[in-house]
N, CA and C atoms of all chains as a GROMACS GRO file, in nm:
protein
  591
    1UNK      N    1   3.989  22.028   2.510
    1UNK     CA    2   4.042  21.906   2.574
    1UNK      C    3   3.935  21.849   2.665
    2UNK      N    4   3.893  21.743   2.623
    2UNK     CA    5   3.805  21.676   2.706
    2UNK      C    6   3.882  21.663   2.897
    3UNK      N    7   3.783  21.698   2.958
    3UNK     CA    8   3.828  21.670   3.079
    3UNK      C    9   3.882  21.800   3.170
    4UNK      N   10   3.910  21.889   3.068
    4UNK     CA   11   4.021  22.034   3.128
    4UNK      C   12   3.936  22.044   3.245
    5UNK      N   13   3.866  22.076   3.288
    5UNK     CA   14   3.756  22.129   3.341
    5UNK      C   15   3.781  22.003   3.533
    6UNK      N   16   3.787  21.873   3.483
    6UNK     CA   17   3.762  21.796   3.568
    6UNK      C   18   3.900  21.752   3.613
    7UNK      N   19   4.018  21.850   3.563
    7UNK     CA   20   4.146  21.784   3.619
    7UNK      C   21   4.207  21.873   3.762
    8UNK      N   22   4.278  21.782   3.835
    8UNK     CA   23   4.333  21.837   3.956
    8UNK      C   24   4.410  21.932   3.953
    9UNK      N   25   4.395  22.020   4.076
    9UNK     CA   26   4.464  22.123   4.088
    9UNK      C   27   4.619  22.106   4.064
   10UNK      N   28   4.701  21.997   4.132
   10UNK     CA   29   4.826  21.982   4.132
   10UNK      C   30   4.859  21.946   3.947
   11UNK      N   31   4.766  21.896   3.902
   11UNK     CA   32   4.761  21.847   3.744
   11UNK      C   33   4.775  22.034   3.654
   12UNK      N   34   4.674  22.100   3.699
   12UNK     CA   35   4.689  22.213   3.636
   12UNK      C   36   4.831  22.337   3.718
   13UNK      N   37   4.867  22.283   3.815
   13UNK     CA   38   4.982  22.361   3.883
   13UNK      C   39   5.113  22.315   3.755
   14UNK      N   40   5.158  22.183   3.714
   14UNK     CA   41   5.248  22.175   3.608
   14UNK      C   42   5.277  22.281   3.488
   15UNK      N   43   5.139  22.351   3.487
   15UNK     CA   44   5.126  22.427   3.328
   15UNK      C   45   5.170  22.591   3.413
   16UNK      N   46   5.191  22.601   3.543
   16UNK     CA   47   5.227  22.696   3.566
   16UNK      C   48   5.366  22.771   3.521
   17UNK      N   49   5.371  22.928   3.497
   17UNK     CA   50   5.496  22.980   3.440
   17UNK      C   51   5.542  22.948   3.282
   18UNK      N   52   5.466  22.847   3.238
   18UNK     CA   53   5.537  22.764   3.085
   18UNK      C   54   5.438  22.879   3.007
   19UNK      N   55   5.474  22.862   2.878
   19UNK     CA   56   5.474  22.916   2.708
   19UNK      C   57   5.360  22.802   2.696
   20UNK      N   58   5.221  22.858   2.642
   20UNK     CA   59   5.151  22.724   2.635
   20UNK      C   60   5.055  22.832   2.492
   21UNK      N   61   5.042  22.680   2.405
   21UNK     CA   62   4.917  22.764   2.318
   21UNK      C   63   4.780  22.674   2.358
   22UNK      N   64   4.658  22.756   2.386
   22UNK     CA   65   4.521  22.706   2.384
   22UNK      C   66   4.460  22.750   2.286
   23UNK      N   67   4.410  22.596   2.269
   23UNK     CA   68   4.299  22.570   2.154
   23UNK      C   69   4.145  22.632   2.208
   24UNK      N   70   4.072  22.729   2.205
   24UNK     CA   71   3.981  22.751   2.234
   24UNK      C   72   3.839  22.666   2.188
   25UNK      N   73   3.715  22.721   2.222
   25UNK     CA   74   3.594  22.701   2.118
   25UNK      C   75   3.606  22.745   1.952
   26UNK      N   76   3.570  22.676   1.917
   26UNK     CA   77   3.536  22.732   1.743
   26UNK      C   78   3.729  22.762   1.702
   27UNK      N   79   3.749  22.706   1.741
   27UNK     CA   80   3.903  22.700   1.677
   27UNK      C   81   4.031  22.826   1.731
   28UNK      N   82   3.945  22.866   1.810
   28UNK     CA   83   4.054  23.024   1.874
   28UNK      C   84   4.173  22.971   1.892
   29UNK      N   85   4.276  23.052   1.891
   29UNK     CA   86   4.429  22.978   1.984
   29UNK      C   87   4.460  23.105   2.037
   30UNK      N   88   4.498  23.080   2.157
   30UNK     CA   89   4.588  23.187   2.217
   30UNK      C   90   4.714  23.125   2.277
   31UNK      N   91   4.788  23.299   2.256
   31UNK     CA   92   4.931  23.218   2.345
   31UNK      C   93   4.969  23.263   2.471
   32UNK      N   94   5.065  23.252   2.566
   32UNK     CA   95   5.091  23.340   2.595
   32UNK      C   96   5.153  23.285   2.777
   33UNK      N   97   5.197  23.339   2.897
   33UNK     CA   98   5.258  23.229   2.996
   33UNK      C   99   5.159  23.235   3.049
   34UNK      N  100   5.152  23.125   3.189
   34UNK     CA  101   5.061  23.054   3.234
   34UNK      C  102   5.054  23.159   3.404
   35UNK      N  103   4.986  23.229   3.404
   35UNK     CA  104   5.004  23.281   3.562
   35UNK      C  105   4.921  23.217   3.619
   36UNK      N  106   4.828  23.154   3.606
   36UNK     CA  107   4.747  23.075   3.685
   36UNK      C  108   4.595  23.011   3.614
   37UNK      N  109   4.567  22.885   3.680
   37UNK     CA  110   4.427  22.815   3.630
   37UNK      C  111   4.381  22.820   3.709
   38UNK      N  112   4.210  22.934   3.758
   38UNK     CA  113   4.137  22.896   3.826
   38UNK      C  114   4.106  22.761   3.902
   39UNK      N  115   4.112  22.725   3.991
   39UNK     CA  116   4.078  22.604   4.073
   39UNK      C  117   3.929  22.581   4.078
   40UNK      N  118   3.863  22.653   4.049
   40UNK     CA  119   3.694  22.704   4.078
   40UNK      C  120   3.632  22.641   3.947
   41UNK      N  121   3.664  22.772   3.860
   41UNK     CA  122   3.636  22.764   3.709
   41UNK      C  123   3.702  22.720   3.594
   42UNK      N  124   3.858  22.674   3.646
   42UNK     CA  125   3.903  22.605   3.541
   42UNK      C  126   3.996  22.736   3.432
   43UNK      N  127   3.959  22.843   3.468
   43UNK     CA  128   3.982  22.948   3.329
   43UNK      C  129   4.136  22.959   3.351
   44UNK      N  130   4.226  23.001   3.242
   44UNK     CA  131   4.372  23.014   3.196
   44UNK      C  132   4.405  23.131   3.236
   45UNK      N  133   4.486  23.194   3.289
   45UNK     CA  134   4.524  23.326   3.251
   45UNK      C  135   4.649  23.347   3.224
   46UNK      N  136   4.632  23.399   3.100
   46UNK     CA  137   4.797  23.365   3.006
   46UNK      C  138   4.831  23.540   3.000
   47UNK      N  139   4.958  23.529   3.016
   47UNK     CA  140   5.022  23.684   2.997
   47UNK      C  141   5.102  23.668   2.859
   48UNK      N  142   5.095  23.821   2.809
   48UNK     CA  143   5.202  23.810   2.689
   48UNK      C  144   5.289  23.900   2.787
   49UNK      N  145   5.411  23.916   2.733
   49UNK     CA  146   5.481  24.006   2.800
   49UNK      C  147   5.548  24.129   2.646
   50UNK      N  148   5.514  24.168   2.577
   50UNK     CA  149   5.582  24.278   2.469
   50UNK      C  150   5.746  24.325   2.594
   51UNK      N  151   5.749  24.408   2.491
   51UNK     CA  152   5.854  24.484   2.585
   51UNK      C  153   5.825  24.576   2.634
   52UNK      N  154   5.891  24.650   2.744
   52UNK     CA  155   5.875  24.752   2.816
   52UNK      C  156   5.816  24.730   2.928
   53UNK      N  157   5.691  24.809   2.996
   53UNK     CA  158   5.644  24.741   3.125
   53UNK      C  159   5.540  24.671   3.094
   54UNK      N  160   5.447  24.700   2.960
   54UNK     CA  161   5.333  24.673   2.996
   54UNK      C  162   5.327  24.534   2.962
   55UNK      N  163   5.210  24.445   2.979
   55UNK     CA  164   5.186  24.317   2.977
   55UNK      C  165   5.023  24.286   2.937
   56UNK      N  166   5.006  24.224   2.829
   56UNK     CA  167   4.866  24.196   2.828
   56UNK      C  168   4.812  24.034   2.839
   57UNK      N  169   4.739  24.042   2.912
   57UNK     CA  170   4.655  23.964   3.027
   57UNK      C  171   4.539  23.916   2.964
   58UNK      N  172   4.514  23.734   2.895
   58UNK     CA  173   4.415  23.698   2.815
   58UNK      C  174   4.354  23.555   2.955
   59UNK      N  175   4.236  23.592   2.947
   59UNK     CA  176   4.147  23.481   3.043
   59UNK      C  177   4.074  23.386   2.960
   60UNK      N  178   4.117  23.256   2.984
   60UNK     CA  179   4.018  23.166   2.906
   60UNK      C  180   3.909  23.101   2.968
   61UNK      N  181   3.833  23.112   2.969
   61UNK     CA  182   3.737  23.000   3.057
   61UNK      C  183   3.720  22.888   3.046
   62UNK      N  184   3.765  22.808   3.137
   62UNK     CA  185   3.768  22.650   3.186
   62UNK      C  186   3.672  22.601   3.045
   63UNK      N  187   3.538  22.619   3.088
   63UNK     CA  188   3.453  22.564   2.989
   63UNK      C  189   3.472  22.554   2.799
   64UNK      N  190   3.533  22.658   2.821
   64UNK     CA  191   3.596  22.694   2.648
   64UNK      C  192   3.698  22.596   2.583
   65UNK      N  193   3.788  22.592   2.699
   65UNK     CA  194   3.903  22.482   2.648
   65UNK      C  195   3.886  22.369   2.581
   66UNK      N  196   3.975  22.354   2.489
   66UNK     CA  197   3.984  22.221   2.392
   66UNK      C  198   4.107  22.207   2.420
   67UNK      N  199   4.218  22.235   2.443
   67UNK     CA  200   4.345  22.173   2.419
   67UNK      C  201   4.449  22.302   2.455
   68UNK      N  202   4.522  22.188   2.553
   68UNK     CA  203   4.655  22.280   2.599
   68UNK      C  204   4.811  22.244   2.552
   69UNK      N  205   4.889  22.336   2.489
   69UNK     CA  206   5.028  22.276   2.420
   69UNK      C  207   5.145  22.338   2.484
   70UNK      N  208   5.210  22.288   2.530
   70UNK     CA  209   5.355  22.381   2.593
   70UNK      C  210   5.452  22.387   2.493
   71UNK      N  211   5.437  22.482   2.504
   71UNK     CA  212   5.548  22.556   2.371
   71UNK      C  213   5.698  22.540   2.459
   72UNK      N  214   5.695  22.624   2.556
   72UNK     CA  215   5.871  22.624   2.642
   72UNK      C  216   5.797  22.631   2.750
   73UNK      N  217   5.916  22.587   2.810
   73UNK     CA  218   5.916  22.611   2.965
   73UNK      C  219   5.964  22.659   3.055
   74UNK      N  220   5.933  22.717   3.197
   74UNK     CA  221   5.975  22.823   3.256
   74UNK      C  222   6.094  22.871   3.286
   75UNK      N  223   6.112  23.011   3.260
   75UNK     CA  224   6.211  23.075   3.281
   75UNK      C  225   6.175  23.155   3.402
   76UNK      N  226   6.324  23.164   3.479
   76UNK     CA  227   6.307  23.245   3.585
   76UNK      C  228   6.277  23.401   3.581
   77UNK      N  229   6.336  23.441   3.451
   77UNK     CA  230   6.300  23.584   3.464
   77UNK      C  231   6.181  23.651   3.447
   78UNK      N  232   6.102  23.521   3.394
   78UNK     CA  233   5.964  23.563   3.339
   78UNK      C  234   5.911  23.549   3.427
   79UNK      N  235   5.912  23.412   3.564
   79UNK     CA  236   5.827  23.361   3.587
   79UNK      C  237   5.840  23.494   3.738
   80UNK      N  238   5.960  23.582   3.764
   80UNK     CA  239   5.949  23.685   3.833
   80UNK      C  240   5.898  23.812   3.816
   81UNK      N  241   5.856  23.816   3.667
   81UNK     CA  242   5.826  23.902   3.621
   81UNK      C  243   5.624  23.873   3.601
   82UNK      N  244   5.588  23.778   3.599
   82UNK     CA  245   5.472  23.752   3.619
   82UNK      C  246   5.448  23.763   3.774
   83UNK      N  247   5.485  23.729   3.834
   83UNK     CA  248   5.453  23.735   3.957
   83UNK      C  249   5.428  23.909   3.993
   84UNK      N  250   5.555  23.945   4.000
   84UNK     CA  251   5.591  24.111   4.028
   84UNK      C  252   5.400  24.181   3.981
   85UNK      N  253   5.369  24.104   3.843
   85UNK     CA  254   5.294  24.228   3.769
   85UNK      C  255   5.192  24.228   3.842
   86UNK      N  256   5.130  24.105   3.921
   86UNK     CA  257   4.997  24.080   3.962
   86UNK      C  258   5.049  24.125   4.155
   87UNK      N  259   5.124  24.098   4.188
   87UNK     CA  260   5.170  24.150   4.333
   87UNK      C  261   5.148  24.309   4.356
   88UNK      N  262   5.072  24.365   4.408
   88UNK     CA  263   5.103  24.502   4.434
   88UNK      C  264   5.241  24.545   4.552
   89UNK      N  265   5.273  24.629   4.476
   89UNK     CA  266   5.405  24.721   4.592
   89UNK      C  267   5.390  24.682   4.738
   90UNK      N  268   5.472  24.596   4.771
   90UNK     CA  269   5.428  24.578   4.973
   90UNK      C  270   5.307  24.492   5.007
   91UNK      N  271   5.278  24.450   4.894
   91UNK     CA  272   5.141  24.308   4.948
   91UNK      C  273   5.229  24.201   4.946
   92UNK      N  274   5.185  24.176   5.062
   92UNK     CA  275   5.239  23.979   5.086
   92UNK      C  276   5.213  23.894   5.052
   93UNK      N  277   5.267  23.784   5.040
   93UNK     CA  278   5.183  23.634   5.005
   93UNK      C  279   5.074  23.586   5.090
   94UNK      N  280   5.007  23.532   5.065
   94UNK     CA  281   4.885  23.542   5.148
   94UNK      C  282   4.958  23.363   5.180
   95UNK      N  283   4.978  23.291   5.108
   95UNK     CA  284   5.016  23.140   5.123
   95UNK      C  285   5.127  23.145   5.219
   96UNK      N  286   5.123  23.008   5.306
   96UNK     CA  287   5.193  22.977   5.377
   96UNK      C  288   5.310  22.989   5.345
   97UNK      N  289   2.163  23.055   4.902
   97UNK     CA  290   2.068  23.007   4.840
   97UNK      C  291   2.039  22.914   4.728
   98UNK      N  292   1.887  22.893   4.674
   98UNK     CA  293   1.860  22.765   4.594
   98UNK      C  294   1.965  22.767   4.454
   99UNK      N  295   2.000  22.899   4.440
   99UNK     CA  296   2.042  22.938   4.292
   99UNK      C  297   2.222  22.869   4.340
  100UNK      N  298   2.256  22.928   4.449
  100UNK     CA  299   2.427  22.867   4.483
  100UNK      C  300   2.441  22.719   4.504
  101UNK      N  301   2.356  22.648   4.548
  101UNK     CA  302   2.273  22.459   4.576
  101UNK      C  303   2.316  22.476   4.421
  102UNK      N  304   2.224  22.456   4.358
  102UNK     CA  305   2.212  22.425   4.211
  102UNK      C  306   2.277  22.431   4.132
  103UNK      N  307   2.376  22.585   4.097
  103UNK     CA  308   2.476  22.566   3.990
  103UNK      C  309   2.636  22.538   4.119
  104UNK      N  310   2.623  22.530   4.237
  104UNK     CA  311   2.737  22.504   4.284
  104UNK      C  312   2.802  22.354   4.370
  105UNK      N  313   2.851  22.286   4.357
  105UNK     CA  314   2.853  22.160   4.460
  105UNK      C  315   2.911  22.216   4.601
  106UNK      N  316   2.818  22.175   4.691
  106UNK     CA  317   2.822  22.202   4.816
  106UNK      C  318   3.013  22.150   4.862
  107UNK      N  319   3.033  22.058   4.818
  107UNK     CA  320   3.168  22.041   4.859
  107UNK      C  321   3.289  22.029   4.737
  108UNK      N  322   3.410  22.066   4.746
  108UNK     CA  323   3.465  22.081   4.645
  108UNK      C  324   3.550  21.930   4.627
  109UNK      N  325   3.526  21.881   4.471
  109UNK     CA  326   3.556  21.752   4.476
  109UNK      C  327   3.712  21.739   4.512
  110UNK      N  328   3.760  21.621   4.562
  110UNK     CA  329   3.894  21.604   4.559
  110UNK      C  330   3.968  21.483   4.551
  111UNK      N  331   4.045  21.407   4.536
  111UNK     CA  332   4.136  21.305   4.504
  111UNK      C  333   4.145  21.211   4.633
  112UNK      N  334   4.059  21.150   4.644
  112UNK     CA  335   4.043  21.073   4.782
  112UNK      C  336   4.216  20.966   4.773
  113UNK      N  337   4.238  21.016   4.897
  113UNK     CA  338   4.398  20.920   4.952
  113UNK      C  339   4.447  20.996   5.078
  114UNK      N  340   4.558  20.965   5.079
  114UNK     CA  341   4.653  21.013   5.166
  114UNK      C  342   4.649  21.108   5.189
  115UNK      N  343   4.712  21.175   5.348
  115UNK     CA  344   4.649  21.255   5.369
  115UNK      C  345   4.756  21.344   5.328
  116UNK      N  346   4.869  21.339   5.271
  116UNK     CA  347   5.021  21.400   5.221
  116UNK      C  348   4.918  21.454   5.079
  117UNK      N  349   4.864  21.367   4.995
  117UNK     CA  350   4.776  21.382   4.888
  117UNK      C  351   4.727  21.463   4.896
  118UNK      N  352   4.580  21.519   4.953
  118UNK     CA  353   4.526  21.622   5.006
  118UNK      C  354   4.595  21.738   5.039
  119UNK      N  355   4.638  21.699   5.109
  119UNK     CA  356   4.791  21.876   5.159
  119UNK      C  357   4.834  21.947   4.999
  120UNK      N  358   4.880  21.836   4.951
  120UNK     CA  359   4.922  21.886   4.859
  120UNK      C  360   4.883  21.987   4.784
  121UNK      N  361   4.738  21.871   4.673
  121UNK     CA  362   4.651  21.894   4.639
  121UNK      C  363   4.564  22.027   4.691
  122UNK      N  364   4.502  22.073   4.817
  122UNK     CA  365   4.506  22.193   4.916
  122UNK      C  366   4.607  22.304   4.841
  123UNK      N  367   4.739  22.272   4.910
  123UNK     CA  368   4.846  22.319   4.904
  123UNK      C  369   4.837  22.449   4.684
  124UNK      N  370   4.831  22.326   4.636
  124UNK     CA  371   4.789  22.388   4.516
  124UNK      C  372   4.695  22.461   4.432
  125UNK      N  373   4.564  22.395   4.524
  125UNK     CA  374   4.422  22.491   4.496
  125UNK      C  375   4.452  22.630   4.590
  126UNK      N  376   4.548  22.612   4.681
  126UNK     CA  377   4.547  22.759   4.727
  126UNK      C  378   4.644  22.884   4.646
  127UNK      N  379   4.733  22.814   4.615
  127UNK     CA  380   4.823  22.910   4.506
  127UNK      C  381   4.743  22.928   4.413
  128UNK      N  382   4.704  22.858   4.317
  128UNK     CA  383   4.658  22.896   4.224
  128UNK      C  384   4.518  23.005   4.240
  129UNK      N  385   4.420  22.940   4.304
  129UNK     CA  386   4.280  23.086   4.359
  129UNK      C  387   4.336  23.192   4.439
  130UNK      N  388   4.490  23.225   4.452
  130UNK     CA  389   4.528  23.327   4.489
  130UNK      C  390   4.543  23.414   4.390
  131UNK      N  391   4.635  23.336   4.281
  131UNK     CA  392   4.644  23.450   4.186
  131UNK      C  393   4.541  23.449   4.090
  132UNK      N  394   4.447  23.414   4.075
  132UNK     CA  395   4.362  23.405   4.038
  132UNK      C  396   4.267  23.564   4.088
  133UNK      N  397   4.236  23.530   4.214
  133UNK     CA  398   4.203  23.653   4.291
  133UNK      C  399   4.263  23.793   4.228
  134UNK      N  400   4.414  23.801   4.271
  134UNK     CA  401   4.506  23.887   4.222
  134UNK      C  402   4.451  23.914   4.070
  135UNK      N  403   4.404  23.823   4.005
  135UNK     CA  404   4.414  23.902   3.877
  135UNK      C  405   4.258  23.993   3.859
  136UNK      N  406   4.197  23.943   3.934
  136UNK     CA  407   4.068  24.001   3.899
  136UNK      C  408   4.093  24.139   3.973
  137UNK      N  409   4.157  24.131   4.073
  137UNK     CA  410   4.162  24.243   4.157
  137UNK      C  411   4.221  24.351   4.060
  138UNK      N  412   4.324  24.284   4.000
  138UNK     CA  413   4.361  24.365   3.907
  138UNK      C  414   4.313  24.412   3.752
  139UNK      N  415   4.233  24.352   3.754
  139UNK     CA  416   4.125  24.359   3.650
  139UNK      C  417   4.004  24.505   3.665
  140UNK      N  418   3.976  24.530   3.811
  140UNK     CA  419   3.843  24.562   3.836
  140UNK      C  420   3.894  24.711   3.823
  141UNK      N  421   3.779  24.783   3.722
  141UNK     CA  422   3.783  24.907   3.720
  141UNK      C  423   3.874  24.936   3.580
  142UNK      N  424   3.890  24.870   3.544
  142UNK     CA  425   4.002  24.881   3.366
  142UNK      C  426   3.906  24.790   3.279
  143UNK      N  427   3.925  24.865   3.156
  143UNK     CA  428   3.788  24.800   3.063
  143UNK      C  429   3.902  24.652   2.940
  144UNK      N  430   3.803  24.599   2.973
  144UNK     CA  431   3.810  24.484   2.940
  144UNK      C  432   3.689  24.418   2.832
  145UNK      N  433   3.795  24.343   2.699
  145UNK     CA  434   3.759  24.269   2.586
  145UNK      C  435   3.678  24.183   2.619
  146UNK      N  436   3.592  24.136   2.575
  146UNK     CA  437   3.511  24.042   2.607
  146UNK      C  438   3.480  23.928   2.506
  147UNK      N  439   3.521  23.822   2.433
  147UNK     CA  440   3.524  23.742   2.325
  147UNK      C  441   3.359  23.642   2.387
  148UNK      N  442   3.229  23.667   2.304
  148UNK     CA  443   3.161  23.594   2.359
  148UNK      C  444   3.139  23.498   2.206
  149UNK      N  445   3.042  23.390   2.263
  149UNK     CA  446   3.014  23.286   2.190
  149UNK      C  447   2.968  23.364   2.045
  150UNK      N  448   2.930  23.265   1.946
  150UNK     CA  449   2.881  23.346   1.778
  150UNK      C  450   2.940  23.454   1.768
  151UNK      N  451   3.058  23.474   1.796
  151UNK     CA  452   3.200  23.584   1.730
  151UNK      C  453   3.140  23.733   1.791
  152UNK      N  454   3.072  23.748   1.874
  152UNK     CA  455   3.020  23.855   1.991
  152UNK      C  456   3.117  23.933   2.030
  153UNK      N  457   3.183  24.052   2.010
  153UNK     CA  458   3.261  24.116   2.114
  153UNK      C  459   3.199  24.223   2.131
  154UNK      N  460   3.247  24.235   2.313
  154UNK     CA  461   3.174  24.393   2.362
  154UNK      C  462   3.309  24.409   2.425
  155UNK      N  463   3.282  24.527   2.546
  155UNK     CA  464   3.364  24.640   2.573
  155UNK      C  465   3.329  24.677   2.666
  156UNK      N  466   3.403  24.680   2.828
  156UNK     CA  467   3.299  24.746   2.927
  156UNK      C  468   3.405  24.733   3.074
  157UNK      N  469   3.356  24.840   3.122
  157UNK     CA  470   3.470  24.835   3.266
  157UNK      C  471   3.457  24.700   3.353
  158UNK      N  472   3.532  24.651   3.378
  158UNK     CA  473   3.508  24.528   3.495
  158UNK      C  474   3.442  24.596   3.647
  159UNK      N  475   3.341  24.517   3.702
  159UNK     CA  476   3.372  24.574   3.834
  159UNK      C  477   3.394  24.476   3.938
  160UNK      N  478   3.338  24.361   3.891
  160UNK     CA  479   3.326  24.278   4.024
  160UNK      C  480   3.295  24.121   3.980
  161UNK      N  481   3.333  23.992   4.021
  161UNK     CA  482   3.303  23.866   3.990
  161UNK      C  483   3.204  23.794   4.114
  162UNK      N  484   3.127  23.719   4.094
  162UNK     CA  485   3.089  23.650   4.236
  162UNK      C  486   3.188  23.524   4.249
  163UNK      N  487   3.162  23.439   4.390
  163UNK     CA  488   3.266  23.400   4.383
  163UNK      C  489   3.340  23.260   4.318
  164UNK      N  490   3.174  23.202   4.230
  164UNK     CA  491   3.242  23.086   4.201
  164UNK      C  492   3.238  23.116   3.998
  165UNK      N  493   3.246  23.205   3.993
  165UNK     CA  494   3.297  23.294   3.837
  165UNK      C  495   3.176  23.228   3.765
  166UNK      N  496   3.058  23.256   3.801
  166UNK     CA  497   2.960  23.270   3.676
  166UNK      C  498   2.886  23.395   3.646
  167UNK      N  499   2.894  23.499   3.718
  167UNK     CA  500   2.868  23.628   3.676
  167UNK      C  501   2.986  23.748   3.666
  168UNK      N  502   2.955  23.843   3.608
  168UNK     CA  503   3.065  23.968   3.640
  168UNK      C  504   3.012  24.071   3.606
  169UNK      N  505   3.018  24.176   3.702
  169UNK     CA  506   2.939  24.258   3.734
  169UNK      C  507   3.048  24.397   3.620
  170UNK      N  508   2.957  24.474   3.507
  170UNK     CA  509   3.063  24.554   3.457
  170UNK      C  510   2.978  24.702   3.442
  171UNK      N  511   3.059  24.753   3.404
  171UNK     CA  512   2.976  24.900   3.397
  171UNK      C  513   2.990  24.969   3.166
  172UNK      N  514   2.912  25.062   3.158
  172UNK     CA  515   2.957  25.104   3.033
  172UNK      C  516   3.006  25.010   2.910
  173UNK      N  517   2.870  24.868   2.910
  173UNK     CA  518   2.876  24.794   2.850
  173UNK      C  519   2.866  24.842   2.724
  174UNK      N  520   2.941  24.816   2.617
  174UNK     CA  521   2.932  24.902   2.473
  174UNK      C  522   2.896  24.723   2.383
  175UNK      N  523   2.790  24.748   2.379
  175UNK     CA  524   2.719  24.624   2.283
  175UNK      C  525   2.708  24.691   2.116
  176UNK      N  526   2.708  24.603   2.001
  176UNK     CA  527   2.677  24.640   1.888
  176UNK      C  528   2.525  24.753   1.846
  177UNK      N  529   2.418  24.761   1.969
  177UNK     CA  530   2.291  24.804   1.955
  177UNK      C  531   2.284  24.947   2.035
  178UNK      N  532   2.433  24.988   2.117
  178UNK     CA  533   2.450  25.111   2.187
  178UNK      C  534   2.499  25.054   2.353
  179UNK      N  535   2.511  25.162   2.423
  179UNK     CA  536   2.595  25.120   2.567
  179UNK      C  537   2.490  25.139   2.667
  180UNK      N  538   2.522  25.016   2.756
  180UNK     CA  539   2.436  25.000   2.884
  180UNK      C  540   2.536  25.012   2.958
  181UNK      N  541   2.469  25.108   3.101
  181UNK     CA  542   2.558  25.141   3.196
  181UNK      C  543   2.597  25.039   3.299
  182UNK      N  544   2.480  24.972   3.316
  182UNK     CA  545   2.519  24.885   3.411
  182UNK      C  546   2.501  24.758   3.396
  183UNK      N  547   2.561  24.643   3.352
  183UNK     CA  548   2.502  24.479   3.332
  183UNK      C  549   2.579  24.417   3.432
  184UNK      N  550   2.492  24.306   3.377
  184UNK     CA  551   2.559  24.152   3.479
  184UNK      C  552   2.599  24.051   3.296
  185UNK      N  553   2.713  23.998   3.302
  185UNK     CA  554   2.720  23.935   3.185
  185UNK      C  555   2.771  23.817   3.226
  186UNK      N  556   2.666  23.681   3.178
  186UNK     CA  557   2.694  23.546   3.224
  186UNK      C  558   2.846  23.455   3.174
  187UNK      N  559   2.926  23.444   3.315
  187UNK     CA  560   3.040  23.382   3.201
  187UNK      C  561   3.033  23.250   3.127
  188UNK      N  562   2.942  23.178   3.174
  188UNK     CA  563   2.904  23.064   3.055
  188UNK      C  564   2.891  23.182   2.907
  189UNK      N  565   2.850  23.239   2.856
  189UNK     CA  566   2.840  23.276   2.772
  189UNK      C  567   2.996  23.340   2.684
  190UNK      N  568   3.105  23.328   2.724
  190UNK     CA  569   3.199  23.426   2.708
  190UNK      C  570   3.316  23.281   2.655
  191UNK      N  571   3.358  23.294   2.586
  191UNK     CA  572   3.525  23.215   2.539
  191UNK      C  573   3.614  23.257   2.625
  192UNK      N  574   3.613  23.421   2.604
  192UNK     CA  575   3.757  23.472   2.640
  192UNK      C  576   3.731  23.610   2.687
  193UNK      N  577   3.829  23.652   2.764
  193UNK     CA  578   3.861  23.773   2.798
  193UNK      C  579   4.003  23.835   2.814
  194UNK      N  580   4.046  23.954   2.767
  194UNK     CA  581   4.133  24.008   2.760
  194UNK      C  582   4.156  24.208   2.821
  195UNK      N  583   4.289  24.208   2.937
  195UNK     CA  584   4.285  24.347   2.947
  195UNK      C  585   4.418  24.389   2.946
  196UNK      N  586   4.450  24.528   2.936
  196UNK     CA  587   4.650  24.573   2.968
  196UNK      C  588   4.626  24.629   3.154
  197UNK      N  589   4.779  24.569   3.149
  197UNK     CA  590   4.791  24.595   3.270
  197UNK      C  591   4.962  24.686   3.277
   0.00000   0.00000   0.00000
């Protein structure tokens, strides 16, 4: 996607928590929810969630991107369940 | 230094307006480079996929990012030619990365 790279933070905060597929370089796609877009570098970090506890964790880099698609959009149980995975036991929010 | 000048802009661009605009805007670059943070933190020390450019994959413990994500510091790099213990691998060079958590 032309531009990924040069769009605003509040612009890339929308894609937060949602089902999104990215179009990579050379045709890659990944899927997977949105825990956060670097503000810095632009990069994706999409969770799958399988079942059980574990969760696997794909990083795209800002620069790579061609195209972002929202498949669904956020659910609460997920979007507590993304949070939970990256929070350690008794760490706080650092945000106001 | 000359190398942070050069590949970094001294100020981070932003959406000139209001000053509700800015807050916001703020407001959102800080959530997001939080978990952002969080993930690397959670990244460091668990070996991690590495998808680089011309269909490249290696293999190698994370240890550390600088801070505006163009290097990452890994250990027990397993390249197609045998394993280096210690690299620096440029993330311009990389598509993607993937680890379990």
């Amino acid at each position: 996607m032309h531009g990924w790279c040069e769009r605003k933070p509040p612009e890339w905060s929308t894609y937060l928590s949602k089902l999104v597929k990215v179009t990579a370089h050379s045709n890659q796609q990944y899927e997977g929810w949105v825990f956060t877009v670097d503000p810095v570098s632009a990069s994706m970090v999409l969770v799958t969630l399988p079942e059980g506890d574990r969760a696997h964790v794909r990083v795209v880099l800002g620069h790579a991107v061609e195209s972002v698609e929202v498949l669904q959009e956020e659910n609460k149980g997920n979007t507590l369940r993304l949070a939970s995975l990256f929070l350690a036991h008794g760490a706080e929010a650092l945000s106001p | 230094s000359p190398r942070f000048i050069a590949l970094c802009p001294t100020s981070i661009p932003s959406s000139a307006g209001e000053g509700a605009c800015i807050e916001e805007e703020q407001r959102s670059r800080s959530e997001l480079r939080e978990r952002f943070l969080r993930t690397l933190i959670k990244m460091s020390n668990k070996p991690v996929n590495f998808d680089m450019y011309e269909g490249v994959q290696v293999r190698a413990k994370f240890g550390a990012s600088d801070i505006d994500v163009l290097n990452f510091q890994v250990s027990e790099l397993q390249t197609p030619i045998g394993v280096q213990k210690e690299a620096l691998l440029r993330c311009h060079d990389m598509i993607s990365f993937s680890f379990d958590v």
